[in-house]
C-alpha positions in Angstrom: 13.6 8.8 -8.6 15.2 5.1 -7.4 17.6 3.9 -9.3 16.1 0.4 -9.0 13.1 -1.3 -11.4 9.9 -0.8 -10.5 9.1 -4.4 -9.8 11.9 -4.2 -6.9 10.2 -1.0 -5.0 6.9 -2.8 -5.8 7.8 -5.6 -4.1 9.3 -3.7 -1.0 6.4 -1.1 -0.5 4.1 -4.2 -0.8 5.1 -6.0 2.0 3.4 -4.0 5.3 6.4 -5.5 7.4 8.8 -3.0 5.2 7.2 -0.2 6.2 9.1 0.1 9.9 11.8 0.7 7.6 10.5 3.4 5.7 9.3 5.0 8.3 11.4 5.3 11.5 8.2 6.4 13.5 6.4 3.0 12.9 7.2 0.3 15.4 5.1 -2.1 14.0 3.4 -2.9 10.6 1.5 -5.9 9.8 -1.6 -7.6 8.5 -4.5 -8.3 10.5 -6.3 -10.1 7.5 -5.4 -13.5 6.1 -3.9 -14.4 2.9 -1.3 -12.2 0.8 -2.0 -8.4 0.0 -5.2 -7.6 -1.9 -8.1 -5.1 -1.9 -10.2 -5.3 1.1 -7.1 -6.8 3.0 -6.1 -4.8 6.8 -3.1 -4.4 8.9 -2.4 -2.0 11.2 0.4 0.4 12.3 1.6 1.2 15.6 3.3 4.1 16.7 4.8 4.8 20.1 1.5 7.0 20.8 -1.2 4.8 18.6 -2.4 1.9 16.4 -3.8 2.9 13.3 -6.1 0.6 11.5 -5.5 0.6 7.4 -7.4 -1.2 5.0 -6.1 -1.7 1.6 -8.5 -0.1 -1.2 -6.2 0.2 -4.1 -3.5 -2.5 -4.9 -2.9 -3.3 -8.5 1.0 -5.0 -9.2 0.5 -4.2 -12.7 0.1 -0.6 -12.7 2.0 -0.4 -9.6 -0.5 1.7 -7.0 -0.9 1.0 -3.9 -3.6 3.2 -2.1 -4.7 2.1 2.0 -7.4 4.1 4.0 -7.2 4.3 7.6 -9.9 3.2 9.1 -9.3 4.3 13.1 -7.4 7.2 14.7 -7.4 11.1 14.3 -6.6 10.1 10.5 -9.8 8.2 9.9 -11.0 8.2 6.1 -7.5 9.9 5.0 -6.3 7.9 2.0 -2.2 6.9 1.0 -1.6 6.5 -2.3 1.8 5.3 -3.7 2.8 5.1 -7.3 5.7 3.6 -9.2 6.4 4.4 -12.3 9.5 2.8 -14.8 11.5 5.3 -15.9 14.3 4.1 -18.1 15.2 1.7 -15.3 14.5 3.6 -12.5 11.4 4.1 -10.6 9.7 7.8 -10.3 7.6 6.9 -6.6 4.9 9.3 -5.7 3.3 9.2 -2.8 -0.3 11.6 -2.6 -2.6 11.5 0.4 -5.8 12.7 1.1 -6.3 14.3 4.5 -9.3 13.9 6.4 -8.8 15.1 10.5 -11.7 14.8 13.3 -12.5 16.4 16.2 -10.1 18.1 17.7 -7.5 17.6 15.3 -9.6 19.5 12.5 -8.6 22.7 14.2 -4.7 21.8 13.9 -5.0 20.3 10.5 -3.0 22.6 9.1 -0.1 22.2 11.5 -0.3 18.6 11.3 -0.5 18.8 7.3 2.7 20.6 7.2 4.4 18.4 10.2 3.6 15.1 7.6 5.0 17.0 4.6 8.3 16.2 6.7 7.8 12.8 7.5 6.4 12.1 4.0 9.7 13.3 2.3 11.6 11.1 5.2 10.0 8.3 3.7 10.4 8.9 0.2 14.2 9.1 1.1 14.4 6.1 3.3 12.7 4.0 0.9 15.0 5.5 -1.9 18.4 4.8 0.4 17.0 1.2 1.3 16.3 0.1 -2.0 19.5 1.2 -3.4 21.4 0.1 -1.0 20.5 -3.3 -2.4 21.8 -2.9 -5.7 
């Protein structure tokens, strides 16, 4: 739970270039497509080992989901899906992926599963921290 609207973590989780402050890993996030955020848009993510390549499959403001696919990497054809929900002022966001691993990284997919359990929930709390540190 946020103790912000919905409209406000909306707004932040929207904007690619906020996500190097959700996650502390990311050194980069940005579009690669032109125009504002919509389905079909891409962007990538850099880390200090990788670029991944995302493309944006889900992105509705008024129900608040956001869902992106990567689309290059060891994580091809996993899916991120974030959802905000208003709750008497405050936002419930849930984040849910779908993991898909190849080659070698099938055989550690458990290990890695677990490993982004940890970064998910770091996430979750820096976005929580940022956003209410803005109130």
């Amino acid at each position: 739970m946020i103790d912000r609207p919905a409209e406000d973590v909306w707004k932040f989780l929207s904007e690619p270039s906020n996500w190097t402050k959700k996650d502390p890993d990311a050194l980069e996030a940005k579009l690669t497509s032109e125009g504002p955020v919509a389905v079909g848009s891409t962007g990538l993510i850099r880390y200090p080992k990788q670029t991944l390549s995302i493309r944006f499959i889900e992105y509705d403001p008024n129900t608040k989901i956001i869902t992106v696919e990567f689309t290059s990497g060891h994580i091809k054809g996993t899916k991120t899906t974030y959802r905000m929900q208003s709750i008497d002022k405050k936002t419930k966001l849930t984040r849910t992926d779908e993991l898909n691993f190849s080659g070698i990284h099938k055989l550690q997919g458990q290990f890695i599963a677990r490993r982004m359990m940890k970064t998910v929930e770091n996430e979750l709390n820096n976005t929580q921290r940022i956003m209410e540190s803005q109130s």
